[in-house]
VMD Tcl script that draws the C-alpha trace (Angstrom):
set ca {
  {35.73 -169.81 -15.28}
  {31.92 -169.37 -15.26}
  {30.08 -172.68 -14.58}
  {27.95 -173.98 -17.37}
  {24.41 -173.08 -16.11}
  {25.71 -169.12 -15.63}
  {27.46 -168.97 -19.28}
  {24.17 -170.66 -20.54}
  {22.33 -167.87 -18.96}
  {24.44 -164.95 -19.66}
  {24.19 -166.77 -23.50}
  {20.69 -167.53 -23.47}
  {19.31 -164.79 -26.39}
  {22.33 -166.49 -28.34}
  {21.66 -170.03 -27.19}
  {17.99 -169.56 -28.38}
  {19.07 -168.14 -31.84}
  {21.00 -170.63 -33.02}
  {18.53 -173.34 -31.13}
  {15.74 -171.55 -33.33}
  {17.76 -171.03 -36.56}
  {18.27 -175.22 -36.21}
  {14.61 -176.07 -35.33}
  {13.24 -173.60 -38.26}
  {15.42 -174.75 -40.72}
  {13.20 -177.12 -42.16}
  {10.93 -173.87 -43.18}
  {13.72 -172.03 -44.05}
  {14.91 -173.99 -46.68}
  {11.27 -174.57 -47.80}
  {10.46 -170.80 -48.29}
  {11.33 -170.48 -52.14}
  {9.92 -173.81 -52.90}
  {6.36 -172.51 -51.49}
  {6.73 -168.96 -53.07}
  {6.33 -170.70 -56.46}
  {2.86 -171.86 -55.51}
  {1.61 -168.77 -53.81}
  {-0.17 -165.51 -55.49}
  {1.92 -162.77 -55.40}
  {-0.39 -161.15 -53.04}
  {-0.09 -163.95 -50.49}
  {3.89 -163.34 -50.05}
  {3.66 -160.51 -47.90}
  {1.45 -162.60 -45.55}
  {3.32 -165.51 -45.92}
  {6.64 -164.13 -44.96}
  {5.65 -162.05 -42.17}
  {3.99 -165.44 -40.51}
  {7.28 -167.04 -41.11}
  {8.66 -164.38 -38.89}
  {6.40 -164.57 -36.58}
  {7.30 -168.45 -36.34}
  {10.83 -168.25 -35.96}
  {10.72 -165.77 -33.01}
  {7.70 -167.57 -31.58}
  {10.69 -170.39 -31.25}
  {12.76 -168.43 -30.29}
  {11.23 -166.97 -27.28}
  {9.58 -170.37 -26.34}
  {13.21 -171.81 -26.16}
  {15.09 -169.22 -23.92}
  {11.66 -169.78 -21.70}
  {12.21 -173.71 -21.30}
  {15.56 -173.22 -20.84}
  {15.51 -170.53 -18.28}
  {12.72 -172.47 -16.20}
  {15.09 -175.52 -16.16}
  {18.09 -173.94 -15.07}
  {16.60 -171.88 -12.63}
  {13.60 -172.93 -11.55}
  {14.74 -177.06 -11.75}
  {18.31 -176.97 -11.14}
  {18.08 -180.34 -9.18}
  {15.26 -182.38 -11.23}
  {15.85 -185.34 -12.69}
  {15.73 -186.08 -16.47}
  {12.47 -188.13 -16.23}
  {10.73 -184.95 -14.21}
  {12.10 -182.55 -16.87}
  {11.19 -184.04 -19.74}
  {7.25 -184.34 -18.35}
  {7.47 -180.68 -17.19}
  {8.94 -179.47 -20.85}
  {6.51 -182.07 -22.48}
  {3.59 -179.97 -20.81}
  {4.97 -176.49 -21.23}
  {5.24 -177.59 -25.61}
  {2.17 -178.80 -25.45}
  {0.31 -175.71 -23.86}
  {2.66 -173.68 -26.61}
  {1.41 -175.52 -29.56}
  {-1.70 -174.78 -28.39}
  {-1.31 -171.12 -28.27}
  {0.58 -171.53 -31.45}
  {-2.38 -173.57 -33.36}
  {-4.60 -171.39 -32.58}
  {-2.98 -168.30 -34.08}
  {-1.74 -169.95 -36.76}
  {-5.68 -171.74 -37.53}
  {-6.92 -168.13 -37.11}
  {-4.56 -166.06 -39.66}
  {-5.03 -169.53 -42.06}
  {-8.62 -168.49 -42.37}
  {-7.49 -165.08 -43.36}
  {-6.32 -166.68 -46.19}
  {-2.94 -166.40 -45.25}
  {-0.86 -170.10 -45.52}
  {0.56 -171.56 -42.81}
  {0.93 -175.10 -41.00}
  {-1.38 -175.47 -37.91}
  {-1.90 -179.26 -37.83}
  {1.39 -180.27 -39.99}
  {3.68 -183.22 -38.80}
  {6.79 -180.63 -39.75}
  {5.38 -178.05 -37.13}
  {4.45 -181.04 -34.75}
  {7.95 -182.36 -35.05}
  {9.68 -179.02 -34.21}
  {7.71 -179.03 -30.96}
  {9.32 -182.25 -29.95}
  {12.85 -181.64 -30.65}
  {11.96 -178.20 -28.70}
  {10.98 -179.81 -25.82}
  {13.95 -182.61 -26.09}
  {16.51 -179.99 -26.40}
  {15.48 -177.96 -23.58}
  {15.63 -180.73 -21.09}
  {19.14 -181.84 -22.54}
  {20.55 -178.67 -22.29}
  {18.93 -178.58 -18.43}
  {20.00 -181.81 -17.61}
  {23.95 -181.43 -18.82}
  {23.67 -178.74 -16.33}
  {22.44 -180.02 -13.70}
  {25.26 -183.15 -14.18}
  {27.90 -180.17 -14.77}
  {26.95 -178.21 -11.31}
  {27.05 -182.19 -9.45}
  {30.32 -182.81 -10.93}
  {31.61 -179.19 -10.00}
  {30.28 -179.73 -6.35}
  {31.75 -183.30 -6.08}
  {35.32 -182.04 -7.62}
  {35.13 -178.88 -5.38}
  {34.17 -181.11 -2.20}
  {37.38 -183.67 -3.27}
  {39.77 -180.31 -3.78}
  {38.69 -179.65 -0.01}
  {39.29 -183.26 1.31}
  {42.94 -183.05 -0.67}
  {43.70 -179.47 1.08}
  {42.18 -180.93 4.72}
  {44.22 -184.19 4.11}
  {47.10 -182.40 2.99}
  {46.85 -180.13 6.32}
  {47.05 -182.50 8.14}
  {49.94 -184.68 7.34}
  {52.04 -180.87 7.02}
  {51.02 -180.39 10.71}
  {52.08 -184.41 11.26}
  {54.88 -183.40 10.05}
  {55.60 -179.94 11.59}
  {55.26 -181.20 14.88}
  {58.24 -184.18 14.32}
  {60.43 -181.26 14.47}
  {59.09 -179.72 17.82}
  {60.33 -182.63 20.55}
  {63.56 -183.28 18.30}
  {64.78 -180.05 18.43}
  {64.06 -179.19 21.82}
  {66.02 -182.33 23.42}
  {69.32 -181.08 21.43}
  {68.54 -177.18 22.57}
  {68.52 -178.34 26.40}
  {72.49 -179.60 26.01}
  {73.11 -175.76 25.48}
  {71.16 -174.82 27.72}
  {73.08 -177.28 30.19}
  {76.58 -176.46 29.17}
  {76.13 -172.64 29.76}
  {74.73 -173.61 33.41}
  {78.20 -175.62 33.99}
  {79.93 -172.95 33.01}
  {78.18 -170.25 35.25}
  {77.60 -167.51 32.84}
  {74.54 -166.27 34.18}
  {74.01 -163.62 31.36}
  {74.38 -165.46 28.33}
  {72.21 -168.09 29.86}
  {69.53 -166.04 30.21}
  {69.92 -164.36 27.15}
  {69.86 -167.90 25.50}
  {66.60 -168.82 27.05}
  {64.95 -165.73 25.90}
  {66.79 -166.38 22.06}
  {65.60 -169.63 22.56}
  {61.59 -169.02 23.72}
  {61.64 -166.44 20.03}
  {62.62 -169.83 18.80}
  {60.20 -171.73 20.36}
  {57.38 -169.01 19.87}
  {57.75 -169.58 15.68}
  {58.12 -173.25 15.74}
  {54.50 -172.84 18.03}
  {53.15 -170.55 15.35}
  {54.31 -172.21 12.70}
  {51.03 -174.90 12.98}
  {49.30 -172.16 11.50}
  {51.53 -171.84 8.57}
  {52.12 -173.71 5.31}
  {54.48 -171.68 2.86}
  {56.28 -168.39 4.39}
  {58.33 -165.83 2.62}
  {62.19 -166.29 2.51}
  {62.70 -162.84 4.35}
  {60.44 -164.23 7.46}
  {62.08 -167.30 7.46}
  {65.82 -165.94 7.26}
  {64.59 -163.76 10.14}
  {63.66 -166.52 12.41}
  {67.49 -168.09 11.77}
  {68.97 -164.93 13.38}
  {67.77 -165.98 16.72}
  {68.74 -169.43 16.01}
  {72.49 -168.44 14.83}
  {72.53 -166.88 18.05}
  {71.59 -169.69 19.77}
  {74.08 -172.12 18.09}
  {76.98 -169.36 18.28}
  {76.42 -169.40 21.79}
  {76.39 -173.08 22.21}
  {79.60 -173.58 20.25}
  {81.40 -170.64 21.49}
  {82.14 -168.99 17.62}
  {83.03 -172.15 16.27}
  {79.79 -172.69 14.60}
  {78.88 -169.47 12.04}
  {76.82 -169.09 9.79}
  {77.42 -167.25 5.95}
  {74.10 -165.65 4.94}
  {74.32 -164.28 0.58}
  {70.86 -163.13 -0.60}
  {69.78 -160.49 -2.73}
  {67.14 -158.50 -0.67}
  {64.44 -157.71 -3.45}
  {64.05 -161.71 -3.84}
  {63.76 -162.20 0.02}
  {59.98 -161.30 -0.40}
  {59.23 -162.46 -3.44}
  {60.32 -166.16 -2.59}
  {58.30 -168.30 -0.99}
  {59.52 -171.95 1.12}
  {58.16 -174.35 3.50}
  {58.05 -173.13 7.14}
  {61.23 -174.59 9.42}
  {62.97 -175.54 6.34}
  {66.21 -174.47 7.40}
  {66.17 -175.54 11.10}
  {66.21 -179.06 10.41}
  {69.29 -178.74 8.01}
  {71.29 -176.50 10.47}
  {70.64 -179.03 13.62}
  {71.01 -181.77 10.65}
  {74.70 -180.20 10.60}
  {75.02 -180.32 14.39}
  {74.42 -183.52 15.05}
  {76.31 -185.11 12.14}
  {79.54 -183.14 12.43}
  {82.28 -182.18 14.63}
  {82.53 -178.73 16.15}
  {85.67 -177.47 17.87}
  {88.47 -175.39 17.86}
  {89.83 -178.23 15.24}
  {86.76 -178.44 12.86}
  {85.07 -174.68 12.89}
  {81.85 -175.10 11.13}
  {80.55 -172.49 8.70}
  {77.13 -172.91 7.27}
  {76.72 -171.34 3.85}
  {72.93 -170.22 3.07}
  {73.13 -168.78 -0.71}
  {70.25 -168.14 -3.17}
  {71.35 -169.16 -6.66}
  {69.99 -167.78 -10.39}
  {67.71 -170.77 -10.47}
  {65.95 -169.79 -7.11}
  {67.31 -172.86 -5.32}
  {68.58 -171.78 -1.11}
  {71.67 -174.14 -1.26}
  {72.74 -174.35 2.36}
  {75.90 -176.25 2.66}
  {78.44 -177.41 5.31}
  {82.20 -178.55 5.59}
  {81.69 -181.95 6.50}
  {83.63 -183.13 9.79}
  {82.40 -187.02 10.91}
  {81.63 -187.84 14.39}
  {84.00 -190.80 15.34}
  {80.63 -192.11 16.79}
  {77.51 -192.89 15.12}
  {75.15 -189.98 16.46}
  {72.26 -190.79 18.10}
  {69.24 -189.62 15.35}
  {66.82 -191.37 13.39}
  {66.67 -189.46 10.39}
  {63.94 -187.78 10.68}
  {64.80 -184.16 9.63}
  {65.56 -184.57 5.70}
  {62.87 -187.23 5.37}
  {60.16 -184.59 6.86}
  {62.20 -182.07 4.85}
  {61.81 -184.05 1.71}
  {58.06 -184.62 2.63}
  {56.85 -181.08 3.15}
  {58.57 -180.03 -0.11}
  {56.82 -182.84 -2.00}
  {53.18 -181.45 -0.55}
  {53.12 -178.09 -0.52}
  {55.44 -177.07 -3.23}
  {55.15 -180.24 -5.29}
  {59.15 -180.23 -5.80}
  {61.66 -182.23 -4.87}
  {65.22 -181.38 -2.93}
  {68.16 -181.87 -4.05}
  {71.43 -183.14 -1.56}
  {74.96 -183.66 -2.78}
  {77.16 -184.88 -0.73}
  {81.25 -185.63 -0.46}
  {83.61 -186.23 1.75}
  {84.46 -182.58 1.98}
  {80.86 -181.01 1.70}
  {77.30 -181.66 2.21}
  {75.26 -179.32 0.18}
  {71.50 -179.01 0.48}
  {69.47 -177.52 -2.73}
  {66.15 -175.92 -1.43}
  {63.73 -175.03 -4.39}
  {61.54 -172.12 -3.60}
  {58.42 -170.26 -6.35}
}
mol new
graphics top color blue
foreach p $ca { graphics top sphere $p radius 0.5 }
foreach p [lrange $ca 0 end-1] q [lrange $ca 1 end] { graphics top cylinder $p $q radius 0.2 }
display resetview
């Protein structure tokens, strides 16, 4: 949308027009009432200064106007209305003095009449108005634009606040796996896990950078995850992956949105040979990711503070302005991810 002092410009011929069609009309609707006084002869002359008036307004109107928006885009109404004052008076002038000359042609016309005097003021009054609203428009645009900039800067920040809450609590649960292949002196997968878990690592590092990413990158990043948890749990965690691959690129979600529900599942639940865990991650016909989980309660309380859905919850709200939806029974826990 063009801001007011450019659609004023790229109007201006029909700004003027209608400006001089309102100032004129006065004369206008005065022209058959002085016909009936006038010679026959004197029409022609009459007519064709009556022309020569209206564009005379005309022109001097897109002038004021173009001189305040460009050349006083800043000035105040006070300085405006001095500077237009001058520029009318200078015009009636001009004006006067061609209309005194064809008068003693014998042609009629107005020079000195409080009408034609009047029209000079509202000239002047409506040129600075029309400068002035712009110059409060183009303030209002810059203070709204600067406010839009302090939202998106404000809102940066508290995403990267919250980002970087996920960082230390997911690398204290990763070093458990990394200590329970050790004990068990598998020397491949171990190092295979480290290097799973530095791609890991790497996007949750990059991911500062990041606000929204598509569905397909972020499904992509859970592969090395999966294998990190698969690992850990020896095949009793899996995971059940169901989307259509045209809408993996169209869809669009917070970044680590699904890391903090899949270590939300590991540190709530049981996981052995007893209680396999499979972690469903289905797009539905609304465009909702529902991951969901069997649910299988520690006999102890774990040791968390809550942190993931409430960031979870919180980085939805800001950049996607939506809100997730959890259900949860005794047999599932079900997670409802809204993605645009």
């Amino acid at each position: 949308m063009d801001s007011f002092d450019i659609y004023i410009t790229r109007k201006l011929p029909l700004v003027g027009l209608i400006s001089a069609v309102f100032i004129v009309y006065p004369n206008i609707a005065c022209i058959p009432w002085e016909l009936r006084f006038l010679k026959a002869s004197e029409h022609a002359g009459f007519l064709a200064f009556f022309v020569y008036r209206f564009f005379f307004f005309w022109g001097l109107i897109c002038l004021l106007i173009h001189y305040n928006l460009k050349k006083m885009p800043a000035a105040l109404f006070r300085q405006r209305l001095m500077r237009n004052f001058l520029f009318s008076l200078v015009a009636y002038l001009i004006y006067a003095s061609v209309s005194y000359g064809v008068s003693s042609m014998g042609i009629h016309t107005d020079a000195l009449g409080s009408i034609l005097i009047f029209q000079f003021f509202v000239t002047c009054f409506l040129c600075t108005f029309i400068g002035y609203i712009s110059m409060l428009y183009s303030r209002q645009r810059e203070k709204e634009s600067e406010i839009e900039r302090l939202r998106f800067e404000n809102l940066q920040s508290r995403c990267d606040a919250l980002a970087n809450q996920i960082n230390p609590h997911f690398f204290f649960n990763s070093l458990n796996g990394i200590s329970a292949l050790i004990r068990k002196k598998d020397d491949e997968k171990t190092l295979m896990y480290v290097y799973q878990l530095s791609d890991i690592f790497r996007y949750i590092l990059q991911s500062d950078r990041k606000g929204l990413v598509s569905l397909r990158e972020e499904l992509e990043f859970m592969l090395s995850f999966q294998y990190v948890m698969e690992v850990r749990f020896a095949n009793k965690l899996v995971f059940s992956v169901r989307v259509d691959e045209e809408r993996k690129d169209r869809l669009m979600l917070p970044v680590l949105s699904l890391l903090p529900l899949v270590d939300n599942v590991v540190v709530h639940n049981t996981i052995d040979s007893e209680h396999k865990m499979e972690i469903s991650i289905v797009l539905n016909e609304l465009d909702e990711l529902v991951v969901s989980n069997p649910v299988y309660p520690k006999l102890s309380i774990p040791d968390t503070n809550g942190t993931g859905l409430k960031n979870l919850e919180s980085r939805f709200a800001l950049l996607m302005d939506r809100q997730i939806r959890i259900e949860s029974t005794e047999e599932t826990f079900r997670v409802y991810l809204p993605l645009k």
